[in-house]
N, C-alpha and C positions, 0 to 999 in steps of 0.2 A: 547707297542704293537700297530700297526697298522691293522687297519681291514675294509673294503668298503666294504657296502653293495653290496649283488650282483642285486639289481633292478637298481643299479647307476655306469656310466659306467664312469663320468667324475673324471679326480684324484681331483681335489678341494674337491669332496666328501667323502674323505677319513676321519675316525674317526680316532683319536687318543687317544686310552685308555690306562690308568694306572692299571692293574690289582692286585688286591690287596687278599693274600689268609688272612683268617681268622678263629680261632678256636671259635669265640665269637655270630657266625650269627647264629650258628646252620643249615638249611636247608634254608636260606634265603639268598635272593641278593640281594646287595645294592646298589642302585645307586648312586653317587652322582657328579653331572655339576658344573665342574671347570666355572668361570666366565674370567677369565684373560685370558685364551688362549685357549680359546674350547675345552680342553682337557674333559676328562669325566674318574670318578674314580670309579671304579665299583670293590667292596670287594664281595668276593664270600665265601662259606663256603671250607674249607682245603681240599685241593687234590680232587677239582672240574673237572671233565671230561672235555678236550675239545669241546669235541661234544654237550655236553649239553650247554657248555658258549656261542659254537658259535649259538646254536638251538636256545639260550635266546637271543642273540644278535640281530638273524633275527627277532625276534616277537618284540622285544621292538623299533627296527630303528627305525621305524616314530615317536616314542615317542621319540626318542632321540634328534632327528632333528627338532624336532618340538620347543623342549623345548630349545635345543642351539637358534635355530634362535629367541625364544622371550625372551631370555635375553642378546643376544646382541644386539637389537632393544632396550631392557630398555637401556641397558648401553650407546650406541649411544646415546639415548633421555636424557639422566642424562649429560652424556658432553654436548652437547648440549645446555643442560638448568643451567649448574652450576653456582651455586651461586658464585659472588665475594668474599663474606664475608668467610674470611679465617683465621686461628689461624697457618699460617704457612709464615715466612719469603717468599715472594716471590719473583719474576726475579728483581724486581724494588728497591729490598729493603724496602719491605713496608708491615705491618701486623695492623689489623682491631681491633678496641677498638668501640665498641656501634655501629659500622655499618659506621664507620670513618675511611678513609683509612691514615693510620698514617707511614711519613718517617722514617728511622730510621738511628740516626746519630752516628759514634762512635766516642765516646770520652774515653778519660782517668777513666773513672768513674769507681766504684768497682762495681754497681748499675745502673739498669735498673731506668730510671726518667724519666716524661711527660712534657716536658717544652711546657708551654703555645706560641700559635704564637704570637709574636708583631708586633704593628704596620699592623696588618692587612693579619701575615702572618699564614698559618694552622701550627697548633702543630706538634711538632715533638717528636720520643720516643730516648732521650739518650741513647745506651745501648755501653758496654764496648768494647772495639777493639780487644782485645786479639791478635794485629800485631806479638809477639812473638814466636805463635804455631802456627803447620801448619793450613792450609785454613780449612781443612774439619773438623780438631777436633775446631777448632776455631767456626764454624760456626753452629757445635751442639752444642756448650758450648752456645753462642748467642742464638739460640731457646731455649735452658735448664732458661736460663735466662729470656728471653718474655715471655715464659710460666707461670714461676714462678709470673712476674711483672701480670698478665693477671688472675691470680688465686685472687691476691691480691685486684684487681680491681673488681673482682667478687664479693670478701667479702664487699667491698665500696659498691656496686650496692646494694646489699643485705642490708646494713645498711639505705642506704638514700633512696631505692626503694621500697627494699622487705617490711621493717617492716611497711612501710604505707600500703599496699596490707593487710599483717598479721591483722593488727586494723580495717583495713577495712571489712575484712572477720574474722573478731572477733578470729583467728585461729593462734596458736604459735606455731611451734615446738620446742618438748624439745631440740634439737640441730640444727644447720644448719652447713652441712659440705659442702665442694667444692670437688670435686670428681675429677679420671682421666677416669669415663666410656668413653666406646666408641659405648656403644649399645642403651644405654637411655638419653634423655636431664637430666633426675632427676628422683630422686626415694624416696620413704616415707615408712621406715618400722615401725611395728607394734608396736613399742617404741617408736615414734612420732620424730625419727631424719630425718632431710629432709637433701638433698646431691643433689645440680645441676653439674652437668658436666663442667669445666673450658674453652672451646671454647663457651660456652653462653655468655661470656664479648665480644665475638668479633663481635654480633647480634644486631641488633637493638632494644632498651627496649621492643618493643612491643614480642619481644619473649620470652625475661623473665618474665613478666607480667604473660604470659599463661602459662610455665611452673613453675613458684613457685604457679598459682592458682589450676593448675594440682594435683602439690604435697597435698599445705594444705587441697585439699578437700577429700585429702587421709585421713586426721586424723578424718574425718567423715564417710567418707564410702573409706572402702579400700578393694572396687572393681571397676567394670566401667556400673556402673548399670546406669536406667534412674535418679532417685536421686543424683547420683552424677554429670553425664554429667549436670542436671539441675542447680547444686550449680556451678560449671564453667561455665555456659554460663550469671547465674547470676551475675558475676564478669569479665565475659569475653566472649558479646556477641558474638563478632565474630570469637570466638575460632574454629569453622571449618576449616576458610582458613588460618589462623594462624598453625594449627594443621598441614594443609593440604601443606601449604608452607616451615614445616620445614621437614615435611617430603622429598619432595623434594630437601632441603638442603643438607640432610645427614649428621650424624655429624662426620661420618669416612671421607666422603669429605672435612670437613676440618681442620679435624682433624692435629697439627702439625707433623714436620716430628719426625723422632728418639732424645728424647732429653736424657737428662742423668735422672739417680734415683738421689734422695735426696742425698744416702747415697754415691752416685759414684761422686756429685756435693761436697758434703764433703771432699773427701776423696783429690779431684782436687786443690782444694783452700788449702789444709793442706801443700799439697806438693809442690806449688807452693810458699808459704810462705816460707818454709822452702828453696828453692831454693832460694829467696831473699835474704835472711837471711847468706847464704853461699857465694854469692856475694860480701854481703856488710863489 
C-alpha cells in the first residue's frame, strides 16, 4: 500500500506501507520501520476500519518520518564507518584472522590450513578448490569451510589467550563453547558455561580480551551493575571504547555470508565420496 501524506505534495514523499491484519494485537497498532528499503510495517488489529488507519496514519506522519530519516542517517553513518575486519570471503579473496587480512589460496586440500609466509612473505589461508561444482555452491561450501577453520582458531585464541585472562581474574568457566550468535559477542549462563561468538577470531585480541572479561565477570555478578562494570575495568581499563568500538563494528556487519549446517556439510562430503568411489 502506498499512502502520502496530505501536508506533502512532492512524490519522493510517498510512504510505502506493508499492512498487516492481526488477531493477536487486540486494540493496538503496531509499528514497525523496515531498515533496508524505508518500507514501514504497520499490524493492525482484524478487520481494522480504513478511516481509522488512515486517521492513525495522519497523527503519527511526522513520527514516521522522523524516525525513517534517523535510521537511514545511522545506516549512512555505519557504511560509512565500517569496519574492515570481516568473517566473510571478500572481492579480493581475502578473510581476517586476529585483525590480519589473510589471502586465500586454493589448493587440492580436503582442509582449510594457515601456511606461515616465507622468506618474508604474509601468510596465506589454504583452503580447497572445489573446481568441480558450480561457482556459487562452490563458494558457499568455501565459507562453510573458513568458518569452520575460524571457530577452531577461536578455541586456539581461547587456549593460549583466554585461560591466561581466566588465572588472571582468578575466574573458570565450567565450559567454554564457540557459538554461531549474531546478536551478542558472548554470553555467560547461570551454570557458569561461557560461549563467544566465532567472528571474534577475525578481531584483533584486544576485543577478545574485553569480551571473555565481559563474560567471566558474569560468573560473579550476572548483572551490569556498578560491581561488576568495576571488576571489567579492573582487568580492562579501557573497556569503554573497546565496548564502544565494537559496537560500531557490528557483529551482523561481519558476520559471514550463507554457509552450510554441520549436518548439510556432512551430508555433502558423504555424497561426494560416494561419487568418487563410483568413478573409480
Amino acid at each position: 500500500m502506498k499512502w502520502s501524506s496530505p501536508s506533502l505534495e512532492r512524490s519522493d514523499d510517498e510512504l510505502i506501507l506493508d499492512i498487516i491484519e492481526s488477531a493477536n494485537y487486540g486494540d493496538y497498532v503496531r509499528l514497525r520501520l523496515s531498515l533496508k528499503d524505508g518500507r514501514v510495517k504497520l499490524t493492525v488489529p482484524w478487520k481494522t476500519k480504513s478511516e481509522e488507519l488512515l486517521g492513525f496514519l495522519r497523527r503519527t506522519c511526522g513520527w514516521i518520518r522522523k524516525n525513517l530519516a534517523r535510521q537511514r542517517q545511522k545506516n549512512a553513518q555505519r557504511l560509512q564507518a565500517s569496519t574492515p575486519y570481516s568473517a566473510k570471503i571478500d572481492s579480493e579473496g581475502c578473510v581476517y584472522l586476529q585483525g590480519k587480512k589473510l589471502a586465500l589460496k586454493p589448493t587440492q586440500l580436503r582442509a582449510v590450513q594457515l601456511q606461515s609466509g616465507l622468506d618474508g612473505e604474509e601468510p596465506v589461508l589454504l583452503v580447497p578448490e572445489f573446481s568441480d561444482m558450480p561457482p556459487t555452491f562452490s563458494r558457499k561450501l568455501q565459507a562453510t569451510m573458513v568458518s569452520r577453520f575460524l571457530k577452531r582458531q577461536l578455541c586456539e585464541i581461547y587456549s593460549e589467550r583466554g585461560l591466561k585472562i581466566c588465572s588472571a581474574m582468578r575466574l573458570f568457566p565450567r565450559q567454554f563453547l564457540v557459538s554461531n550468535a549474531l546478536t551478542s559477542w558472548g554470553s555467560c549462563n547461570a551454570k557458569g558455561v561461557v560461549r563467544l561468538s566465532w567472528p571474534l577470531a577475525c578481531l584483533p585480541a584486544k576485543y577478545f580480551d574485553y569480551v571473555l572479561v565481559h563474560e567471566l565477570a558474569h560468573l560473579v555478578h550476572m548483572n551490569h551493575s556498578a560491581a561488576f562494570w568495576s571488576l571489567v575495568e579492573r582487568f580492562c581499563p579501557d573497556y569503554r571504547q573497546t565496548r564502544k568500538e565494537l559496537r560500531e563494528i557490528g557483529l551482523k556487519s561481519i558476520f559471514a555470508e550463507e554457509i552450510f549446517s554441520d549436518s548439510e556439510l556432512q551430508d555433502i562430503f558423504r555424497h561426494s565420496k560416494r561419487l568418487r568411489l563410483q568413478a573409480a
